[in-house]
C-alpha positions in Angstrom: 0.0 0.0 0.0 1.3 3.4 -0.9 0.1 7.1 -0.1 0.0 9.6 -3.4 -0.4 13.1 -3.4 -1.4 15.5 -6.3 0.7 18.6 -6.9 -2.2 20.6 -5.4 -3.0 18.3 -2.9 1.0 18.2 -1.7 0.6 22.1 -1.7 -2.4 22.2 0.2 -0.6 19.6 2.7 2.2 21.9 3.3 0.0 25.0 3.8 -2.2 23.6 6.6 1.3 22.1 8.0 2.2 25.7 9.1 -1.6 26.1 10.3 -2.0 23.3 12.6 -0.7 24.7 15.9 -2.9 27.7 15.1 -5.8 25.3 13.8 -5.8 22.6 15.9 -5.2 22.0 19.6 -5.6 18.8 20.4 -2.2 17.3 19.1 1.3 16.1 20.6 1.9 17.1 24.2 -0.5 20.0 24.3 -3.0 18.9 26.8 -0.3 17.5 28.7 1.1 21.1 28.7 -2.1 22.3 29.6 -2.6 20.7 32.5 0.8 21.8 33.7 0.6 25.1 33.3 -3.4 24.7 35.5 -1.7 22.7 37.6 0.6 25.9 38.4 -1.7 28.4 38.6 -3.9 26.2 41.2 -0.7 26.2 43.2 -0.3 29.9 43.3 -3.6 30.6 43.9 -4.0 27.9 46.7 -0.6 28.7 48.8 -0.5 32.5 47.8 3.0 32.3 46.8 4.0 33.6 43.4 6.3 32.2 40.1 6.9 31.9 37.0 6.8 29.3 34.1 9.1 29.8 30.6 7.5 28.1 27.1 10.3 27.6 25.2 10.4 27.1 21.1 10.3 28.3 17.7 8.4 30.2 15.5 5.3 28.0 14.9 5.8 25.7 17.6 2.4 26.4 19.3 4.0 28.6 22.1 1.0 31.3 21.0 -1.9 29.0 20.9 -1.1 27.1 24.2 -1.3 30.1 25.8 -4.2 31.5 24.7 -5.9 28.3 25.5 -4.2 28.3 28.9 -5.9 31.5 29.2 -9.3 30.7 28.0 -9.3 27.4 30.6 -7.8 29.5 33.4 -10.7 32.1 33.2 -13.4 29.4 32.9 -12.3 28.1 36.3 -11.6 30.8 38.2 -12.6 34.3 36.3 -16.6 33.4 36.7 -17.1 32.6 40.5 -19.9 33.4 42.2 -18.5 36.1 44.6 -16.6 39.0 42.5 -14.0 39.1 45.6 -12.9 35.5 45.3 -13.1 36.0 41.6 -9.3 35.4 39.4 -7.8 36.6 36.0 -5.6 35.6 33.6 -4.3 38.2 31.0 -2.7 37.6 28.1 0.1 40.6 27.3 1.6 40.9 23.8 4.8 41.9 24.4 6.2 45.0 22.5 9.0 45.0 19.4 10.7 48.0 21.4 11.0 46.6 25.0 11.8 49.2 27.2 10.7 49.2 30.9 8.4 52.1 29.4 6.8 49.9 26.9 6.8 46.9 28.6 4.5 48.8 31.0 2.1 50.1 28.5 1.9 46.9 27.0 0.5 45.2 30.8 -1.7 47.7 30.7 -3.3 47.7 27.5 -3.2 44.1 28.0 -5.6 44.9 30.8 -7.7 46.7 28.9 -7.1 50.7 29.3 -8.5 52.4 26.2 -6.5 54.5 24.3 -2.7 56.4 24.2 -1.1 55.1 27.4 1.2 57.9 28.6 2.7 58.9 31.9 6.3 58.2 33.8 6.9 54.7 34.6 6.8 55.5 38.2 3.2 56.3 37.3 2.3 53.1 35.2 3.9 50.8 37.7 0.7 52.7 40.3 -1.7 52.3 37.8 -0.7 48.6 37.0 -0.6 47.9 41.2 -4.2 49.1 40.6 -5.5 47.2 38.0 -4.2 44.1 39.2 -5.9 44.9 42.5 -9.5 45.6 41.9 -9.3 43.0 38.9 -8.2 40.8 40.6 -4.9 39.9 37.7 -3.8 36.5 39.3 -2.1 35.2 35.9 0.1 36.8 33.3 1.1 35.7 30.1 3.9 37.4 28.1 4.1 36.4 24.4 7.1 37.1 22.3 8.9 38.0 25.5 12.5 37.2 23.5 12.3 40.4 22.4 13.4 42.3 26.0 16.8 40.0 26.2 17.6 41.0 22.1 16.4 44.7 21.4 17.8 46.8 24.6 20.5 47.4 26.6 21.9 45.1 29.7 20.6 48.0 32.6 17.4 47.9 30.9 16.7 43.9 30.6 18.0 44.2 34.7 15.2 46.7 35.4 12.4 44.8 33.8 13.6 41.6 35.8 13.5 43.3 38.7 10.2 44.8 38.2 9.1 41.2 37.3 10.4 40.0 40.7 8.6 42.7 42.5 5.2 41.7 40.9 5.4 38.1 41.9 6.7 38.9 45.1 4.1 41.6 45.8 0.7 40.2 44.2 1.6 36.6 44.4 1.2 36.4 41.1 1.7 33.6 38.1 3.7 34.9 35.3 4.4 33.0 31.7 7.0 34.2 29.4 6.8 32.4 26.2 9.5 33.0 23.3 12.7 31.6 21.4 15.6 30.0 23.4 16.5 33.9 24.0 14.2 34.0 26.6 15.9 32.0 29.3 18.5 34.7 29.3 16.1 36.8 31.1 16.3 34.2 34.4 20.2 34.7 34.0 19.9 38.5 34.9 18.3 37.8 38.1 19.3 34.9 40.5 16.6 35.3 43.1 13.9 35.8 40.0 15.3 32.7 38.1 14.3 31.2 41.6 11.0 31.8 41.0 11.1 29.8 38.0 8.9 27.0 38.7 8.8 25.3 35.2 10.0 25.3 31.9 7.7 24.0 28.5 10.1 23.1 25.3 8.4 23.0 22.5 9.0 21.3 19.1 8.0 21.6 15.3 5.8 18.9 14.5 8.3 16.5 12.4 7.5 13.9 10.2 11.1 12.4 9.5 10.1 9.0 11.2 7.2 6.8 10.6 5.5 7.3 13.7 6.0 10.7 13.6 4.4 10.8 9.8 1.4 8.6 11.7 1.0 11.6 14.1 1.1 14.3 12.0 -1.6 12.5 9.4 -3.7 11.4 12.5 -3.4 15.0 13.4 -4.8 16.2 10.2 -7.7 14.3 10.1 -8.5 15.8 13.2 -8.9 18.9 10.9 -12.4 19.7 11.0 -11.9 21.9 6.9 -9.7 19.4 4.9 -9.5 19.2 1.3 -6.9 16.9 1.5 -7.3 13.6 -0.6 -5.1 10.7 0.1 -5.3 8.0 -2.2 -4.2 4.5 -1.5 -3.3 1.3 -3.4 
């Protein structure tokens, strides 16, 4: 028995490869990941005592869609109690191309939902973040594309966001998740008591097909696919 593809269909094939972390969830280690990452927020929340958790990987690797979905599961467990004061958030924090302590600021805060031009000093954002995370109740932060503050400034910079980092999970109690490149575990490195903190760290992979039982993953994985074209032709 063999397994033939059409140019088109080989072409379609490739183009939902680079879709199906995006796509699809239910694939590899992802729930397995999942239920990690819940597992550590429960922790935080139940002994009040703050960390932080790394995803580690490549462009494409799913780093993006794990923790959205982290996100959506968190909220639906803890974000829609039945007393507002017991009530816990996750937020989900793009992180910003130019990472200064400035941006990175602005960035929490839009990612908490403040309309419009952020301005102010940073002593004032850091009062206005203290704030927010307060009265809502911010128990869980993810930072995406958080390479970018270990390759785009200066050494005195990356140092004053890791300290600032350090002061929020001291302070709040808080669950932080940095996901990004390998880059990103050079931010631990800046800060010995912060990479202390650091309670777990998620590799992730591309999907590879190289081996057989890889190859039966990946076209399990795409029939899992709920808008395939794809048509695979045996004989």
């Amino acid at each position: 028995m063999s397994t033939a593809f059409t140019a088109y269909e080989n072409n379609t094939l490739k183009t939902k490869a680079k879709m199906l972390t995006e796509k699809t969830f239910v694939c590899a280690k992802n729930k397995e990941e999942l239920d990690l990452l819940l597992s550590e927020a429960s922790n935080v929340i139940e002994l009040n005592s703050g960390c932080c958790t790394l995803i580690v990987g490549d462009s494409g690797s799913g780093k993006t869609t794990l923790l959205k979905k982290f996100k959506t599961r968190f909220n639906e467990l803890y974000a829609n109690t039945a007393s507002p004061n017991s009530s816990e958030q996750a937020c989900y924090i793009r992180s910003p191309s130019n990472m200064s302590p400035l941006d990175l600021y602005r960035a929490v805060l839009k990612g908490f939902g403040e309309p419009g031009l952020i301005e102010g000093s940073e002593v004032q954002l850091r009062i206005r973040i203290a704030k927010q995370m307060q009265t809502k109740r911010y128990r869980v932060l993810l930072f995406d594309e958080f390479q970018q503050v270990v390759e785009k400034v200066g050494i005195k910079s990356v140092r004053q966001i890791a300290d600032y980092l350090k002061e929020l999970v001291d302070e709040f109690n808080v669950y932080l998740v940095f996901a990004g490149t390998s880059k990103v575990q050079n931010l631990l490195s800046i800060n010995e008591q912060f990479a202390s903190r650091n309670s777990l760290t998620i590799k992730k992979s591309l999907l590879s097909v190289s081996t057989l039982n890889n190859y039966r993953v990946y076209v399990s994985y795409l029939l899992t696919y709920p808008e395939r074209k794809l048509k695979i032709h045996t004989h």
